[in-house]
C-alpha positions as CSV (number, residue, x, y, z in Angstrom):
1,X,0.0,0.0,0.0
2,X,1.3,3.9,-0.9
3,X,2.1,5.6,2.1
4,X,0.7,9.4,2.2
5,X,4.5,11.0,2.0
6,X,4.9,9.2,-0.8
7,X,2.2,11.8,-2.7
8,X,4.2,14.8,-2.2
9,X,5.8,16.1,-5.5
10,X,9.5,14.9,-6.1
11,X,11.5,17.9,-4.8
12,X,9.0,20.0,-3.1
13,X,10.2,19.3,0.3
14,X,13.3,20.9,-0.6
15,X,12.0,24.0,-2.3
16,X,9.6,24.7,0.5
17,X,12.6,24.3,3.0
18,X,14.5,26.8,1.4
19,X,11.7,29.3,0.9
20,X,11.1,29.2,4.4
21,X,14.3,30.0,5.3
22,X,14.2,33.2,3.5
23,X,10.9,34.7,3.8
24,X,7.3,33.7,3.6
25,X,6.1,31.2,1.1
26,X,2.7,31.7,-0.4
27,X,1.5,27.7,-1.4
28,X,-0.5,28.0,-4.6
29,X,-2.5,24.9,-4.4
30,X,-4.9,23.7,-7.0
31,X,-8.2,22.5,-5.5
32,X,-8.4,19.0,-4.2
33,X,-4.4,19.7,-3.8
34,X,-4.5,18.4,0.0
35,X,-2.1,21.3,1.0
36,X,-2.8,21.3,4.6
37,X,-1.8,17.7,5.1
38,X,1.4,18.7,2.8
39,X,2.5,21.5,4.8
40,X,2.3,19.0,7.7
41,X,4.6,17.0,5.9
42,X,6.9,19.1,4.6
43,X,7.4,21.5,7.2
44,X,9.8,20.8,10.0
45,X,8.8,23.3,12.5
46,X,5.9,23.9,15.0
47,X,3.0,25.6,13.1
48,X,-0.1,27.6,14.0
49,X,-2.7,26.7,11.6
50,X,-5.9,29.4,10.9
51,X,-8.4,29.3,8.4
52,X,-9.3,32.6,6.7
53,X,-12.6,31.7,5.7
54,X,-13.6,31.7,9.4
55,X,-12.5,35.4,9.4
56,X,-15.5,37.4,9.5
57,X,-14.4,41.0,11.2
58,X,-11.7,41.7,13.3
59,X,-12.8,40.2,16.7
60,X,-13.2,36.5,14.5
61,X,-9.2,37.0,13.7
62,X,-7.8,37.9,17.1
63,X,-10.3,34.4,18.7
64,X,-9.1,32.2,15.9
65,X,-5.2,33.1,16.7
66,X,-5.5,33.1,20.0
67,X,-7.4,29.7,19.5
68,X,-4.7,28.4,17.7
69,X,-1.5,29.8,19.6
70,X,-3.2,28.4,23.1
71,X,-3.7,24.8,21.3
72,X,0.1,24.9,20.5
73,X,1.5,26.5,24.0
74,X,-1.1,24.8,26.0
75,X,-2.1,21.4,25.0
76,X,-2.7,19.6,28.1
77,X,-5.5,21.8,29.2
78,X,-9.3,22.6,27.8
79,X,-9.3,26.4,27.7
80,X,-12.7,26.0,27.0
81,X,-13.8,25.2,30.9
82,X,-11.8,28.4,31.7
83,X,-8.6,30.1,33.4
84,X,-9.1,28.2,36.7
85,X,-8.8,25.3,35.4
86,X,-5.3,25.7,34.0
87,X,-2.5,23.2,34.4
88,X,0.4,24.9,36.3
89,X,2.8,24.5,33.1
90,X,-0.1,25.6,30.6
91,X,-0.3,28.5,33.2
92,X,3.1,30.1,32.7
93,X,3.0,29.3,28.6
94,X,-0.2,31.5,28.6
95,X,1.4,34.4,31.4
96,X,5.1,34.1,29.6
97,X,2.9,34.5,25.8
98,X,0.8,37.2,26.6
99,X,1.3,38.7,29.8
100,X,-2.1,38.5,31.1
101,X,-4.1,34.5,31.5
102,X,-7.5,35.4,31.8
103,X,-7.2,38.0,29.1
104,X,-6.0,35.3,26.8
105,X,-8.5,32.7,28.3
106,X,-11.5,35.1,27.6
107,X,-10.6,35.8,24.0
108,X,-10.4,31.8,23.6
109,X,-13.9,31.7,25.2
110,X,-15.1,34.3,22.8
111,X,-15.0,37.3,24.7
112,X,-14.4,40.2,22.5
113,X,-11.3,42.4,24.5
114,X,-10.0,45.3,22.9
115,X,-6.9,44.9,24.7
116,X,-6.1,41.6,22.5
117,X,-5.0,43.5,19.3
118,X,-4.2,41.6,16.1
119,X,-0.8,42.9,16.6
120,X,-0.7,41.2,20.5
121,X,-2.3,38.4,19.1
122,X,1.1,37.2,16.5
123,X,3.2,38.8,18.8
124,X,2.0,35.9,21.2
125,X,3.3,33.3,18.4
126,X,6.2,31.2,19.3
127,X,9.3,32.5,17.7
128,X,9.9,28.5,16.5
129,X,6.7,28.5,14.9
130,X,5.4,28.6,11.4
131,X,2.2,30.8,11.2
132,X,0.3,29.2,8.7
133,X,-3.0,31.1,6.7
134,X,-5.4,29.1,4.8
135,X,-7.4,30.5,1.9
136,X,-5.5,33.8,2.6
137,X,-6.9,35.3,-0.4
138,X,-10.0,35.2,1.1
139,X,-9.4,38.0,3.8
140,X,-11.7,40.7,3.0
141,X,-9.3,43.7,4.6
142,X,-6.0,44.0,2.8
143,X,-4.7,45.8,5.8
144,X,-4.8,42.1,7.5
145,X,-2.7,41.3,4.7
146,X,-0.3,44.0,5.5
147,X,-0.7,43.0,9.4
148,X,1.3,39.7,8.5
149,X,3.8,41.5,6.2
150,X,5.2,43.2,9.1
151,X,4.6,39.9,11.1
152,X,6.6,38.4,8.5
153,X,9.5,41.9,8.3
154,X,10.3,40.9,11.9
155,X,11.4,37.6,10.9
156,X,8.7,35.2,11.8
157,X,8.1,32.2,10.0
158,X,4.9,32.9,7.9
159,X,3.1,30.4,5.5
160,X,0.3,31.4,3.0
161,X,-2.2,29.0,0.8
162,X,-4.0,30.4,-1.6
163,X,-5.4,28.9,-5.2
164,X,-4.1,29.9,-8.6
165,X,-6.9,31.7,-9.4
166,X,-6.8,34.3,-6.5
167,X,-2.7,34.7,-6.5
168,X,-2.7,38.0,-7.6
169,X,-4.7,38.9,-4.8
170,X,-1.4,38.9,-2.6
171,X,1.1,39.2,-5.2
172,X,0.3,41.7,-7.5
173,X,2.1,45.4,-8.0
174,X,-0.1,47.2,-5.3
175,X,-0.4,43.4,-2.9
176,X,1.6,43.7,0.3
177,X,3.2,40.8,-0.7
178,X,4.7,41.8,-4.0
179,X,8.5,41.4,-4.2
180,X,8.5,39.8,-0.6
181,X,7.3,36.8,-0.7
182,X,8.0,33.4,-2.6
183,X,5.3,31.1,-4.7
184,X,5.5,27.7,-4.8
185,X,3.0,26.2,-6.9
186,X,1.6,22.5,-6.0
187,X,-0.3,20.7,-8.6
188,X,-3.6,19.5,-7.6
189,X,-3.5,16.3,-9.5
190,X,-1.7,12.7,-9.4
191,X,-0.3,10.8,-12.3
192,X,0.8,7.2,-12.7
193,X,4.3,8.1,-12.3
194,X,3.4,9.5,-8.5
195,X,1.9,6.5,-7.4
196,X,4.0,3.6,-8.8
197,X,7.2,5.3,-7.8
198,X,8.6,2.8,-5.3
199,X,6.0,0.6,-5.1
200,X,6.0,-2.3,-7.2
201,X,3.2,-3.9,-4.8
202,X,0.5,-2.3,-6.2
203,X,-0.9,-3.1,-9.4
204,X,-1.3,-1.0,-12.5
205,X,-4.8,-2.2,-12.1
206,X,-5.0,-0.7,-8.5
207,X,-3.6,2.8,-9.5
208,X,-5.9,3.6,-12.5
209,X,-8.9,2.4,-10.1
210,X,-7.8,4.4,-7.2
211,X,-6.6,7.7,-10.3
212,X,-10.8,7.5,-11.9
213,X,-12.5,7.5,-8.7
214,X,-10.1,10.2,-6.9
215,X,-10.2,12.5,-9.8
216,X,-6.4,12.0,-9.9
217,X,-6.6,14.7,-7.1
218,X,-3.5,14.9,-4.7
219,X,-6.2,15.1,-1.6
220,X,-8.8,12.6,-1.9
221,X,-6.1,10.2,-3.1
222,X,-4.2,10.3,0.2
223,X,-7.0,10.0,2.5
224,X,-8.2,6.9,0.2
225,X,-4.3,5.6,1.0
226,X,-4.6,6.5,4.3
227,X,-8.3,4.6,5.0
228,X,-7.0,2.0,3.1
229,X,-3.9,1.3,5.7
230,X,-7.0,1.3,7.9
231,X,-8.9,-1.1,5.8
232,X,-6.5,-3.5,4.6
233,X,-8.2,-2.6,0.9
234,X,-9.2,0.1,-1.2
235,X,-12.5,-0.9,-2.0
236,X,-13.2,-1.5,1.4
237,X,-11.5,2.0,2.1
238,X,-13.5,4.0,-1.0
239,X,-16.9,2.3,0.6
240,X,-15.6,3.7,4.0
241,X,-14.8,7.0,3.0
242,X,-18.5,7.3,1.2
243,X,-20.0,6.3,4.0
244,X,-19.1,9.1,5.9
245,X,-19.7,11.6,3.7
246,X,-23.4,10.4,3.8
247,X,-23.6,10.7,7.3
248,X,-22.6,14.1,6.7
249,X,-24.3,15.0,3.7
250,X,-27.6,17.2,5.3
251,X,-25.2,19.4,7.3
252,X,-23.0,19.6,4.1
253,X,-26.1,20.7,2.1
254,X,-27.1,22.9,4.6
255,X,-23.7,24.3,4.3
256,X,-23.7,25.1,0.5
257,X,-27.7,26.4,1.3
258,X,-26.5,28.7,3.7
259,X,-23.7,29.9,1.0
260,X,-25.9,30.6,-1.9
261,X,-29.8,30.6,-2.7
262,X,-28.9,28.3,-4.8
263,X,-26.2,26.1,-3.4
264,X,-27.5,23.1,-2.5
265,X,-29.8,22.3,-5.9
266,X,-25.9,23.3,-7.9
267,X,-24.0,20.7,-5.3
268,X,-26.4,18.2,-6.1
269,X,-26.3,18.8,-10.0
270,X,-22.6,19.0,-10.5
271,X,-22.2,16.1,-8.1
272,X,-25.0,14.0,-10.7
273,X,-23.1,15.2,-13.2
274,X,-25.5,17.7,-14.5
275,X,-25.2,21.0,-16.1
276,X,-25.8,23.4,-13.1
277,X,-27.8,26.3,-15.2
278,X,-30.3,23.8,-16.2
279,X,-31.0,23.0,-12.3
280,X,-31.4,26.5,-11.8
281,X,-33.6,27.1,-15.1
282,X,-35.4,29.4,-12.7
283,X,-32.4,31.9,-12.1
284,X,-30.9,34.1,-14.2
285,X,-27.4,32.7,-15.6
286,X,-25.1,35.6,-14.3
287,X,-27.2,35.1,-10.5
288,X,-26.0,31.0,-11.2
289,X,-22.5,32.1,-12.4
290,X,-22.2,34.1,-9.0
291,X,-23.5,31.2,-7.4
292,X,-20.8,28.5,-9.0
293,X,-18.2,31.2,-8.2
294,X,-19.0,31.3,-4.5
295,X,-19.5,27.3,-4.3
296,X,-16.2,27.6,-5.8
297,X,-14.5,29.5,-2.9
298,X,-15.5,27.5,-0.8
299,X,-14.1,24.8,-2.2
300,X,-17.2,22.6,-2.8
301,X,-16.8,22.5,-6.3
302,X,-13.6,22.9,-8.8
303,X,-13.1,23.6,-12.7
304,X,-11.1,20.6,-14.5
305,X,-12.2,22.7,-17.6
306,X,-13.4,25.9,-18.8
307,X,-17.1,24.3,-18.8
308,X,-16.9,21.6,-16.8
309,X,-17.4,21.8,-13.1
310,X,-16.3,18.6,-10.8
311,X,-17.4,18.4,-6.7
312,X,-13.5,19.1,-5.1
313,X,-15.0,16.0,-2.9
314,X,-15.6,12.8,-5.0
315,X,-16.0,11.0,-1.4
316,X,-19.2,13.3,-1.3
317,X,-20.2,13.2,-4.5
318,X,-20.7,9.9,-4.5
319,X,-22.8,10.0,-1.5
320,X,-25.0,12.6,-2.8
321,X,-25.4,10.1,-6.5
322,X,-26.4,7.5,-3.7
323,X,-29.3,9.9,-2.2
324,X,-32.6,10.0,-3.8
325,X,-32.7,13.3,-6.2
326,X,-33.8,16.0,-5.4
327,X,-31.8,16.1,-2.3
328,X,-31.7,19.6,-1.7
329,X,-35.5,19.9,-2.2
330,X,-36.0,17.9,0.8
């Protein structure tokens, strides 16, 4: 059976070391690229993971850093239950970190405190640690994106993913990241190559079985070669993986509902394989282009080809085809 390192690109491990060293690195990640599961792999170094999507306003930023930096200094303890509850050693990671418990404690909670700026918020990041920012071309302030430059100026360890598409959202001539930071660009997709390399166990059979129903994408084929460590199989493994997505599939739809009027009746389609404007015969095509757009950014769905649109899950695409239709009607 493939191991998941074995799916990182030949090389990559080395370019993002290097980058790293010098400066940020903004990961250009194709969708259904796995990135997060690739940083993990490739980079040596503590990290603090946050999600941009989640960012809503300011007060949404400072709680998710905070979040994350109290996970990383504080591990033994649930924050959640409050600061009395602390461990002693969890205790002095907080005080030593940001100078005041409770303050941080509250913030973790979901208090809002104006005395946890964004600034005070990084600042509390171990100097040993990687930030890391998901979907950072997501963040609807560009001053946040200039926040991390100067996170970044005094010599922290910054990481940034973003998709092709939306690149020039933090690299362009007027993006705080123009001329500072370093892209490195991961593929999305799998071949042949990747997966037989080293592994004369599996069969060519095997590989173009696991390649059709992955998509070839870098993402769902790991966690199928990760279930299937599990499993002892990859049918039993693909089965498995389908499975859950079912038992997820009415929060997922209420999800993509919640996204766009539209969202869940276009998941279904292009998860059937339909063409999404005939779904939505009903809308207007430039209200079901916005629509696609925003299913897009969230990552639901992915373009293999100008007019083709694929679900970025095909875990959860086949547990939709397995649902009655009309799914999101219900």
């Amino acid at each position: 059976m493939i191991a998941s390192a074995d799916l990182v690109p030949v090389g990559a491990h080395d370019r993002v070391a290097g980058v790293l060293r010098s400066g940020p690195l903004i990961l250009a990640a194709g969708a259904g690229a796995g990135e997060s599961a690739f940083l993990d792999e490739l980079i040596d170094r503590p990290t603090v993971r946050v999600d941009a999507r989640r960012w809503a306003s300011d007060a949404s930023v400072v709680l998710d850093l905070v979040s994350a930096v109290l996970a990383r200094i504080a591990p033994t303890t649930q924050v959640g239950i409050g600061a009395s509850a602390l461990h002693t050693r969890d205790r002095l990671a907080i005080a030593t970190a940001y100078h005041d418990v409770n303050l941080a404690v509250n913030v973790a909670m979901g208090a809002n405190e104006p005395e946890m700026t964004l600034e005070r918020a990084l600042g509390a990041i171990p100097d040993d640690t990687v930030l890391v920012v998901e979907h950072a071309h997501r963040l609807w302030d560009k001053r946040l994106l200039w926040t991390l430059r100067g996170h970044a100026e005094q010599g922290r360890a910054l990481t940034l993913t973003t998709r092709p598409w939306a690149e020039r959202a933090l690299v362009d001539r007027r993006a705080a990241f123009f001329g500072f930071a370093q892209t490195v660009e991961l593929d999305a997709t799998v071949s042949i190559n990747d997966l037989a390399r080293g592994h004369d166990a599996m069969q060519p059979r095997e590989i173009e079985w696991a390649l059709e129903r992955t998509q070839r994408l870098r993402g769902p084929m790991r966690e199928l070669m990760a279930a299937a460590e599990f499993t002892g199989s990859l049918d039993t493994a693909w089965d498995l993986l389908v499975d859950t997505r079912s038992w997820q599939l009415d929060q997922l739809m209420t999800s993509a509902q919640a996204l766009t009027r539209w969202g869940a009746r276009l998941l279904e389609a292009v998860a059937r394989g339909n063409a999404p404007y005939a779904a939505a015969a009903d809308a207007q095509p430039a209200r079901i282009a916005h629509a696609l757009k925003t299913l897009r950014e969230a990552d639901l769905i992915y373009q293999p080809t100008r007019r083709q649109w694929k679900c970025t899950d095909p875990f959860l695409a086949v547990a939709i085809q397995r649902r009655p239709r009309h799914l999101a009607e219900r």
